[in-house]
N, C-alpha and C positions, 0 to 999 in steps of 0.2 A: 577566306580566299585571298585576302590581300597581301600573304606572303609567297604567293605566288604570280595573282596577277594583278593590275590596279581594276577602279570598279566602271572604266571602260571596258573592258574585257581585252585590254590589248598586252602583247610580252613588254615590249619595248617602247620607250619613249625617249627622246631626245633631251639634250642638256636642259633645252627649258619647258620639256613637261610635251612636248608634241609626239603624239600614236607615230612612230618608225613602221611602216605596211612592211610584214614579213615574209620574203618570197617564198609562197607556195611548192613546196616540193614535188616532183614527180616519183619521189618512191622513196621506200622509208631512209631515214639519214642515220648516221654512224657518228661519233665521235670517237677516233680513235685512240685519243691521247688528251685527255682531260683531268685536273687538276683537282681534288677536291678538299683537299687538305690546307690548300693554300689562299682560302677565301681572307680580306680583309672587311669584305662590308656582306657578301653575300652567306647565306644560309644553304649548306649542302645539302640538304633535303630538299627545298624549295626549290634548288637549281636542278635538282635532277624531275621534280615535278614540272618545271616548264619547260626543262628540255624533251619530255615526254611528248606538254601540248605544243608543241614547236615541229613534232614529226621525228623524233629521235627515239630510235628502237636499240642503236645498241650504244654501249657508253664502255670504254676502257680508261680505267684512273691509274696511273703513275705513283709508285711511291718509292719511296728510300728508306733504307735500312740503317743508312748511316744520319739519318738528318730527321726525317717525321716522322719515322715508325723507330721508336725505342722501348717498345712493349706490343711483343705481337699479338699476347693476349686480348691489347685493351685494342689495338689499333681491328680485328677480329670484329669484336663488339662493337665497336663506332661504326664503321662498314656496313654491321648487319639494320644498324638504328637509324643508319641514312636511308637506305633502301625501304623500312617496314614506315617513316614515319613520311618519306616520298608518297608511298600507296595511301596513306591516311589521308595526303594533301587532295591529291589527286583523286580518292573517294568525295571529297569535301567539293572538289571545283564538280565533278560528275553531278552532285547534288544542283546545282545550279547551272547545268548547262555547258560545260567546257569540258568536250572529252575530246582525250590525240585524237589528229588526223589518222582516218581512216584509206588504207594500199587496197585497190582491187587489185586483182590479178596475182598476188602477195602469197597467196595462203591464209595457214594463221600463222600471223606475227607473233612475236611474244612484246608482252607488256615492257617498256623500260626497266619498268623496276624490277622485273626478272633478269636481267639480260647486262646489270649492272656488274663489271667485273674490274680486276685491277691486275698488274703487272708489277713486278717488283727488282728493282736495280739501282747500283749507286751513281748517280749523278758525278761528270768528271769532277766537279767543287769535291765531292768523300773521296775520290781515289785513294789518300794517303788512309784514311780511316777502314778502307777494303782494304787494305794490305798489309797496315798495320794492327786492326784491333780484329782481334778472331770471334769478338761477341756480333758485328758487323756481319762477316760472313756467315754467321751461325743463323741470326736472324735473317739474312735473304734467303739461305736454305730454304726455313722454316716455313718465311713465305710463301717460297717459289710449291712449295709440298702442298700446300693449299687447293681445295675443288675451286674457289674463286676464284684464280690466278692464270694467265692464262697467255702469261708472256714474261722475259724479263727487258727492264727497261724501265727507264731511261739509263743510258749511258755513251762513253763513247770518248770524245775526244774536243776539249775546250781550250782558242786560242787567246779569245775576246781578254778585253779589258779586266772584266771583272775576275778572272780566275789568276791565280798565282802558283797554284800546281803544279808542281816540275812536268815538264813531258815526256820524260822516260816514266814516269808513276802514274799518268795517266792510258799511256799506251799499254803497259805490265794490266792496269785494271780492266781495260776493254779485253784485252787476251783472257783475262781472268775468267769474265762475264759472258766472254764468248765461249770457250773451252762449256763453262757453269750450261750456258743453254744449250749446246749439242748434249750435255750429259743428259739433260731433262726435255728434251726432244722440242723446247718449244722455239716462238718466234720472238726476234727481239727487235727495240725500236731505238734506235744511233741518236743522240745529242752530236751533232759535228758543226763547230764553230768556228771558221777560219780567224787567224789575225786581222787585225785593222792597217797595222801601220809594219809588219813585217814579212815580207812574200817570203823569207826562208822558213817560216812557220806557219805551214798551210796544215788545217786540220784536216780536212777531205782529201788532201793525200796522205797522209798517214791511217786514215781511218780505212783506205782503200785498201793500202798497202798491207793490215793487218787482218783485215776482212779475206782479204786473196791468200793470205798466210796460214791464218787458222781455219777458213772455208764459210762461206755464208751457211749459217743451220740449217737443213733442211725443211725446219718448218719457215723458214724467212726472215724476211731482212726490210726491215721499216727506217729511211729520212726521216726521223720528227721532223715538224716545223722546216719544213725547205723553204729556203731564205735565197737562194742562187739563182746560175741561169741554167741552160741548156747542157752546154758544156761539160761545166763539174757533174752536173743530173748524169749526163751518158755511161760514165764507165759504171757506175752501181747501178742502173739501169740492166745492164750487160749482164752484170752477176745475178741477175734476178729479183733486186731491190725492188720493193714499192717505196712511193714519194708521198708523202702525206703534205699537202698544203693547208695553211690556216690563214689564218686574219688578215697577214701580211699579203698577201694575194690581191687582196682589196686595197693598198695603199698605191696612193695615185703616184709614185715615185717605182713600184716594184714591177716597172716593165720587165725585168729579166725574170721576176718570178713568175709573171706571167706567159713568158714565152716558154717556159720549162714547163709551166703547166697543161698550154699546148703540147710541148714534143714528148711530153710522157704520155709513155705505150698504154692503150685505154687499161688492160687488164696489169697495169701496176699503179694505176693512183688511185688515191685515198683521201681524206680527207680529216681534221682534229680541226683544235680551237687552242689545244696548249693551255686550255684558262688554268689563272684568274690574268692568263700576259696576252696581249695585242690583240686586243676586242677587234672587228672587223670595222670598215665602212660599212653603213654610217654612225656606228655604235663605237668609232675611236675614240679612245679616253676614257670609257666606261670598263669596270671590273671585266673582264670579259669571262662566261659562264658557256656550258655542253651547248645548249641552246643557240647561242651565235653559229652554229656549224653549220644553221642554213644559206647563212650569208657569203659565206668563203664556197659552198657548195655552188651556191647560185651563179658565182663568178668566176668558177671553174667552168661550169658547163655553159656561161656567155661566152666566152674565151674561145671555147673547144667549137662553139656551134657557126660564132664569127670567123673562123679560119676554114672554115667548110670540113673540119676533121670527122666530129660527134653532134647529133641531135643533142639537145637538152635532156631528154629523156634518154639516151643511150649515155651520157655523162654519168646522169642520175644513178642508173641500174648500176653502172658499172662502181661504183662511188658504193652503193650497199651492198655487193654481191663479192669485191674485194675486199671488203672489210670483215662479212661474214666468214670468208675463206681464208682471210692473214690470220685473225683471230678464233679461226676452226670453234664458229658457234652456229654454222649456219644448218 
């Protein structure tokens, strides 16, 4: 059991070894866009086991064609061996008393490790490698063809420091990726990253601008990781966008994300973790895993319930019931 939970029986614990108390959910949690390829200390089976006992029913993992997945066969197999050795963990903690929280009123739920699925798209970092290497596109076909699969995504448009991607090659890729999921009917989840230090190089209008071009897909249109305020949230709100907030929601500097997480419409937000990037309060600094998605939930529906908008539990519902329907598993 200890690679899932220590022999308090608690998920989490703080820098120096102290039980973090994890907010009890009002109804099962979602991670919409969770990371599992990109662990440097955590174990992906064990992460998806405690995101199980943490209250997490459905789990969508992100992958790239051009960057982590360079053998779909093998990428295939590791997938199905996170998932079957999850349930072994999680038989193991059952034996001793740790089973998920139980949703009345719910139905039957399915188990996590049923409900494990993944999405497939190139990250604006590959744009040149989608448009230049045709083994790239072959492989996200192949993905996207997949019964696991169930979105494409990540992608979108990067102004940040860290990318060096021309921007007519990253725009040409999100057309590409967008065109790609109208063909295959599904829903996709936008990387959109404004510049720091250049206001003529706004990525949220360009990603607007191409969205309104080529048409939001009718299965929809997912913000990863909403980082903004109100504002830029509106016009993709308009077109029918869900806003998916994570960790960053929790940082005591991200009033504006908090205030967008307010003024988004109950039946479009959502909720991720992005892991293994921007654990939540009070888990900052720490790898961040599916699991933390109750903490960014929890402070979504503070937020929403302090403004007099949503109950906690209308947050909640609405937080698993969006999720179930962007990602048509429910």
């Amino acid at each position: 059991m200890s690679e899932v939970m220590s022999q308090d029986g608690c998920l989490f614990h703080g820098k120096k070894g102290k039980p973090i108390p994890f907010p009890m959910p009002l109804a099962p949690l979602a991670d919409t866009h969770g990371h599992l390829t990109s662990f440097r200390t955590h174990d992906p089976a064990a992460a998806v086991a405690r995101a199980a006992l943490a209250g997490v029913r459905l789990l969508a993992v992100p992958v790239d064609p051009s960057d982590d997945v360079t053998d779909v066969g093998a990428f295939r197999a590791w997938f199905d061996g996170v998932r079957q050795d999850a349930a072994r963990l999680l038989e193991k903690c059952a034996s001793q008393g740790h089973l998920p929280p139980a949703f009345e009123g719910w139905g039957q739920l399915p188990a996590l490790v049923d409900n494990v699925w993944y999405l497939a798209g190139v990250h604006p970092y590959g744009s040149l490698s989608l448009l230049e290497d045709e083994c790239a596109l072959t492989r996200l076909r192949e993905l996207l063809s997949h019964e696991a699969c169930v979105g494409v995504g990540e992608f979108g448009i990067d102004y940040g420091p860290w990318n060096d991607v021309p921007r007519d090659a990253q725009i040409e890729a999100m057309r590409l990726q967008l065109r790609i999921a109208h063909e295959y009917d599904m829903p996709v989840e936008l990387h959109v990253r404004d510049a720091q230090d250049d206001p003529s190089a706004q990525a949220h209008e360009d990603a607007l601008r191409v969205l309104e071009e080529e048409g939001v897909p009718r299965a929809g249109c997912d913000l990863h990781c909403y980082t903004s305020g109100p504002e830029v949230m509106e016009p993709f709100v308009q077109l029918g966008c869900h806003v998916a907030f994570g960790g960053a929601v929790t940082f005591s500097r991200s009033g504006d994300i908090r205030d967008a997480a307010a003024a988004c419409p109950r039946n479009n937000l959502l909720c991720e973790t992005d892991s293994p990037y921007m654990a939540p309060v009070p888990l900052r600094g720490q790898e961040c895993e599916p699991a933390m998605v109750g903490f960014s939930a929890a402070c979504v529906a503070n937020v929403r319930e302090e403004l007099g908008i949503d109950s906690p539990r209308e947050t909640y519902e609405a937080l698993w019931t969006n999720a179930c329907s962007f990602l048509r598993r429910g």
